[in-house]
C-alpha positions in Angstrom: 0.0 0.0 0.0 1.0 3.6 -0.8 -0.6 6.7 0.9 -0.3 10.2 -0.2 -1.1 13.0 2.0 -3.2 16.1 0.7 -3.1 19.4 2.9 -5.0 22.2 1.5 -7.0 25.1 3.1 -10.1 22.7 2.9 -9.0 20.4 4.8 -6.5 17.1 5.1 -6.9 13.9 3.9 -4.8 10.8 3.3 -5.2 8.5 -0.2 -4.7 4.8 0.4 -3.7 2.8 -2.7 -3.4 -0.7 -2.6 -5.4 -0.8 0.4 -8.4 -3.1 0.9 -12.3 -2.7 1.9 -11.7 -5.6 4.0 -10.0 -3.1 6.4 -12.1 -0.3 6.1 -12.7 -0.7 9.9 -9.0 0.4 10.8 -9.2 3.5 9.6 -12.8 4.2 11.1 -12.8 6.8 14.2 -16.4 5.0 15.1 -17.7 1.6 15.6 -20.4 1.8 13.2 -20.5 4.1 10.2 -23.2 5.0 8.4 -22.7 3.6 4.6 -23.5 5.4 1.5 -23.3 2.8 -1.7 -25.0 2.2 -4.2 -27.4 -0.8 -5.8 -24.5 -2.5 -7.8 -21.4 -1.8 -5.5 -24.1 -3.6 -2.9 -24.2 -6.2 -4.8 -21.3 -6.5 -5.7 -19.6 -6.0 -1.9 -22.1 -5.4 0.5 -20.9 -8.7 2.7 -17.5 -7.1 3.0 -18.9 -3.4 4.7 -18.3 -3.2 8.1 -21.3 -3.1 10.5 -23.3 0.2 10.3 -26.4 1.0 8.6 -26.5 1.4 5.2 -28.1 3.7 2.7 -28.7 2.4 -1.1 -28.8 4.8 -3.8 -29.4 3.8 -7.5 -26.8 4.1 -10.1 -25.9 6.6 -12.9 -26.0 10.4 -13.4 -29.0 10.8 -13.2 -29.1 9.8 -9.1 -27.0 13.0 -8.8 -29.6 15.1 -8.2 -31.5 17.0 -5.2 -34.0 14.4 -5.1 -31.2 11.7 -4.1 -30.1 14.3 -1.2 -33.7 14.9 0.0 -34.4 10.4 0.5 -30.8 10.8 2.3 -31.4 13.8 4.4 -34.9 11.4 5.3 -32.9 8.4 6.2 -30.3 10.2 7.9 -33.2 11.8 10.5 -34.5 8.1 10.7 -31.6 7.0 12.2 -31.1 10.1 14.4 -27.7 10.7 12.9 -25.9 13.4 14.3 -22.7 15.4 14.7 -20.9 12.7 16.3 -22.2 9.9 12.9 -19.2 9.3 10.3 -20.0 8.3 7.1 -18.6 6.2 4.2 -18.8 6.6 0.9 -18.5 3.1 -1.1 -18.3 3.4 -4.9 -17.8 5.3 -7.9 -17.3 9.2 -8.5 -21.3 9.5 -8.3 -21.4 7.9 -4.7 -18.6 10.2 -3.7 -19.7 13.0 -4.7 -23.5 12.6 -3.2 -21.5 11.5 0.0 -19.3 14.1 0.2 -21.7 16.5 0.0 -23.9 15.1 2.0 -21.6 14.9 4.8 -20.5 18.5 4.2 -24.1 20.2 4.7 -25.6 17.9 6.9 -25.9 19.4 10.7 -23.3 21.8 8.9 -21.1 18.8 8.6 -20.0 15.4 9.4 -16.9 13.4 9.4 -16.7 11.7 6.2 -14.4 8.7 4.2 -14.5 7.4 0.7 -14.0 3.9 -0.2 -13.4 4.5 -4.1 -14.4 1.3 -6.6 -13.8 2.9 -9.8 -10.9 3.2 -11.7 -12.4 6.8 -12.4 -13.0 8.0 -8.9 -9.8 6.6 -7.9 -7.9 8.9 -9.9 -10.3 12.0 -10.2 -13.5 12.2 -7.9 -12.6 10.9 -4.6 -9.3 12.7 -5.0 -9.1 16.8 -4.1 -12.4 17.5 -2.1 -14.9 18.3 -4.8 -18.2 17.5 -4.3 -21.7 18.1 -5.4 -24.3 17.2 -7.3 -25.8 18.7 -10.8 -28.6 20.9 -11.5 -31.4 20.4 -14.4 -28.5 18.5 -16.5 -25.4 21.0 -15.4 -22.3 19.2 -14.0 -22.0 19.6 -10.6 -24.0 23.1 -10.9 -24.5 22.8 -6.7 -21.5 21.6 -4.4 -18.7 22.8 -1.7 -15.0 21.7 -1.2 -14.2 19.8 1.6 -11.9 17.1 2.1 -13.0 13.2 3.1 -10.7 12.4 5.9 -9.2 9.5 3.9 -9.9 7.6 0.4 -9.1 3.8 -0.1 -8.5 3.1 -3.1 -8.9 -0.7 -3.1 -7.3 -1.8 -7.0 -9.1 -5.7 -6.8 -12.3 -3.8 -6.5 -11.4 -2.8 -10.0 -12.0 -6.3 -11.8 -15.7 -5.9 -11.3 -16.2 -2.9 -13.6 -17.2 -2.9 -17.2 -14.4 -2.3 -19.7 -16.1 0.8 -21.2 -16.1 1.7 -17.0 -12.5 1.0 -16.9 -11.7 3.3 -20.4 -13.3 6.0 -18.6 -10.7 6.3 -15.8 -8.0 6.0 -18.2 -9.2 8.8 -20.0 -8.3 11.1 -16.9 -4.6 9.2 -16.2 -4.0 9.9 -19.9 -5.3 13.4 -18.8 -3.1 14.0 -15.8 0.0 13.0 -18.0 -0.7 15.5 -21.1 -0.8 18.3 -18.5 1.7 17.5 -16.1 4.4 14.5 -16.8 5.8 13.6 -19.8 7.6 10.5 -18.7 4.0 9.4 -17.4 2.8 9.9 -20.9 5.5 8.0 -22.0 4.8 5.0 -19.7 1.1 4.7 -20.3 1.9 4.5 -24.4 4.6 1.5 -23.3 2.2 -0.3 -21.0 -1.1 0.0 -23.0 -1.8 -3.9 -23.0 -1.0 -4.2 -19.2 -2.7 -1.8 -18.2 -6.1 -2.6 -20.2 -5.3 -6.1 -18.7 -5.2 -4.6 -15.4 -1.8 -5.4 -14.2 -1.8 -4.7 -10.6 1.2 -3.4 -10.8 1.0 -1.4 -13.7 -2.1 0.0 -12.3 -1.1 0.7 -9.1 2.0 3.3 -11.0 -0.7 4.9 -12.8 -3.2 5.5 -9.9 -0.6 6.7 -7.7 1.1 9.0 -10.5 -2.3 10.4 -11.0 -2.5 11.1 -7.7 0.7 12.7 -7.1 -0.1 15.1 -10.1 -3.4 16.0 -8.5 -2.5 16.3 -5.1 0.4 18.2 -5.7 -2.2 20.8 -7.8 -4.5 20.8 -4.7 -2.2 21.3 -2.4 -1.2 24.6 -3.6 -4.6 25.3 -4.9 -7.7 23.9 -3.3 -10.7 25.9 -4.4 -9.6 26.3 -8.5 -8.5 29.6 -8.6 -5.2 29.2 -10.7 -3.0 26.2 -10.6 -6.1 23.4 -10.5 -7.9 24.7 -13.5 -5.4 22.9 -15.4 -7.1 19.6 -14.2 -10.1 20.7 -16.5 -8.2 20.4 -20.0 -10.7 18.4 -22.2 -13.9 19.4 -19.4 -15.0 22.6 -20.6 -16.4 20.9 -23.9 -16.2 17.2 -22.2 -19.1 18.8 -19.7 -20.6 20.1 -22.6 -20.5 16.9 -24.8 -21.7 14.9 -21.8 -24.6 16.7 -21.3 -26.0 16.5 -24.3 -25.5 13.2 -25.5 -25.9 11.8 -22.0 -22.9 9.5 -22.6 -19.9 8.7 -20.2 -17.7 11.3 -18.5 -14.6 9.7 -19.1 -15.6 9.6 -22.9 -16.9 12.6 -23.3 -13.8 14.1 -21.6 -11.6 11.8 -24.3 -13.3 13.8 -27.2 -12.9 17.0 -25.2 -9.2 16.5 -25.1 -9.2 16.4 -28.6 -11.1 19.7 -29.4 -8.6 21.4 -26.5 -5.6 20.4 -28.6 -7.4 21.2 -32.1 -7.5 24.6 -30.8 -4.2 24.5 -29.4 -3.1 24.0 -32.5 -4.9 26.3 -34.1 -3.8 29.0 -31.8 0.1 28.2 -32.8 0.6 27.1 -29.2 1.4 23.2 -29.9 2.7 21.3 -32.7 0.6 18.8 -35.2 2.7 16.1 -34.0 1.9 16.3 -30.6 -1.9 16.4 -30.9 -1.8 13.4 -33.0 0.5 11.9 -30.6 -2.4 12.3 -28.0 -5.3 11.1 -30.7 -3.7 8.0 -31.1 -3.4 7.1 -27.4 -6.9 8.0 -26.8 -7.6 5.5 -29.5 -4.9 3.0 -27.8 -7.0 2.6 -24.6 -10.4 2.5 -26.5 -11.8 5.9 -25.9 -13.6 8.4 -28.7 -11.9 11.0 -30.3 -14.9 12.0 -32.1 -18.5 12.4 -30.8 -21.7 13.1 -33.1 -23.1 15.9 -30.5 -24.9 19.0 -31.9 -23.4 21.9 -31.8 -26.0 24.4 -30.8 -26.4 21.9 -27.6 -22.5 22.3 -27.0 -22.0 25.4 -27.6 -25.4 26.3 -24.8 -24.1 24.2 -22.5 -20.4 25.9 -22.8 -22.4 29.2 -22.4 -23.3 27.4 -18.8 -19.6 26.5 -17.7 -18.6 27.3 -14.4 -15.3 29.0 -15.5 -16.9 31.1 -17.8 -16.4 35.4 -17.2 -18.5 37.2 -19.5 -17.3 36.5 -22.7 -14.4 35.0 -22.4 -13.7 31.1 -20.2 -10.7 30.1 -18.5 -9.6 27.4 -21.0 -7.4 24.9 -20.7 -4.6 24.5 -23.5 -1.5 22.5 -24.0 2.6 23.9 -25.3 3.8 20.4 -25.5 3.1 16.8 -23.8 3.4 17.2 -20.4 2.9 21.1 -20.5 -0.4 23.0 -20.2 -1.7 26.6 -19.4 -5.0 28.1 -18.6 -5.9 31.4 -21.0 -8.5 33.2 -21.0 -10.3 32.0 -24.4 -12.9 33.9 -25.9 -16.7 32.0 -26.3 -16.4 33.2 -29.9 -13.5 31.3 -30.1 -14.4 28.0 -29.2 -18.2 28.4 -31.1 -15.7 29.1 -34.4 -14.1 25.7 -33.4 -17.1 23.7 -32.6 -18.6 25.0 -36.0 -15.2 24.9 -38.6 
């Protein structure tokens, strides 16, 4: 097991990689928990939780919603939780997310954990103290940073998922290395096959790397206002995409990544070779580079964007592999890209 420690201004919180559910009770300040899952990690797991009551949420994005905090907040009353309760996220990004906020506005807060079960959550959503939920089809339109006091990222949990599940998360590790590492780039082009094979220890590199990368951002920028916009390179049109086509994050993000270094190109700020470079590892690991979304729906959506300041967004681009910037991109911009 390796363990990474983020300290930011919302709070600490200590990554566990390698380590299992089966001793989720070490690490737990109280003898019983109250759970957060959902139907399939339930399923999946449920006889390995440790004693506590549990509350069952469905599955997909569309569960991320105010309706799926107001049965919480119900079942929460119902078993007279209060400031003293710790609770446990079990499962993918969603879960997290719901449980993170959950136990961030609840009696204006509760101690909180994350057992993360996707390969997608392991590197991106449990990881950095964002969570919310979304808003009449925005991405998480409602939410508050705060950190979960630990996140076990259990890799055997992993074999469960569906491989379109799995592409997702490696759209965000191929992510962390185009902005950030170079030599991570270069080992997740060698180790394509192992790592679609799920090599334990190929996996555990790239979860951990991806970590490093994105605690090292948070760390020095918690609440996004310079340093961690750089995480969103591929988001601002991946959100978009996602939102219209109602398709997976981490694919939506893939084709995102694509349009963010078309215009990076276009803006004389990275060479041909190294957008194709990225095209062709996307396509390596399975994931889209192209998405048939409608434009006008993008390009409303974008309109929507959180990091959006009148008429310009912060945007992120990339100088090289390894290398990215945030600029201040105008919406006309990126509606002339969506449209050429």
């Amino acid at each position: 097991m390796k363990s990474i420690k983020i300290n930011s201004d919302t709070g600490e919180s200590v990554v566990m990689i390698g380590e299992g559910l089966e001793n989720l009770k070490a690490h737990l300040p109280v003898e019983y928990p109250i759970i957060i899952t959902d139907l399939n990690v339930h399923d999946l797991w449920g006889a390995h939780f440790p004693q506590g009551p549990i509350i069952t949420v469905g599955t997909g994005e569309k569960i991320k919603s105010f309706d799926t905090l107001g049965y919480i907040f119900d079942q929460l009353i119902a078993l007279e939780a209060d400031r003293s309760s710790f609770i446990v996220g079990i499962g993918g990004g969603i879960v997290c997310d719901i449980a993170g906020f959950v136990a961030s506005t609840y009696m204006r807060g509760l101690r909180f954990g994350f057992v993360s079960t996707t390969l997608l959550s392991q590197v991106d959503a449990s990881v950095g103290g964002k969570n919310g939920v979304n808003f009449k089809g925005y991405k998480n339109m409602v939410g508050v940073f705060n950190q979960p006091e630990f996140v076990i990222c259990d890799l055997n949990m992993l074999s469960t998922l569906p491989r379109e599940e799995l592409c997702c998360g490696f759209a965000e590790i191929i992510k962390h290395g185009v902005i950030a590492d170079k030599s991570m780039f270069d080992y997740i082009e060698k180790h394509c096959s192992q790592a679609l094979a799920l090599d334990l220890n190929v996996i555990e590199k790239l979860v951990y790397d991806s970590v490093v990368i994105k605690s090292r951002i948070v760390n020095q920028d918690a609440r996004e206002r310079g340093l961690r916009r750089q995480l969103n390179f591929g988001h601002t049109f991946g959100h978009a995409i996602e939102k219209t086509l109602q398709i997976r994050h981490g694919e939506a993000v893939s084709a995102g990544m694509v349009l963010a270094s078309e215009l990076s190109v276009k803006r004389g700020n990275l060479q041909e070779p190294h957008a194709t470079r990225l095209y062709g590892l996307l396509e390596k690991y399975r994931l889209p580079v192209r998405l048939p979304y409608d434009e006008s729906e993008v390009l409303a959506a974008i309109k929507m964007d959180k990091k959006r300041e009148g008429d310009h967004i912060k945007f992120v681009l990339l100088s090289e592999i390894g290398r990215a910037y945030v600029d201040d991109v105008p919406i006309q911009e990126l509606v002339d890209l969506v449209r050429s």
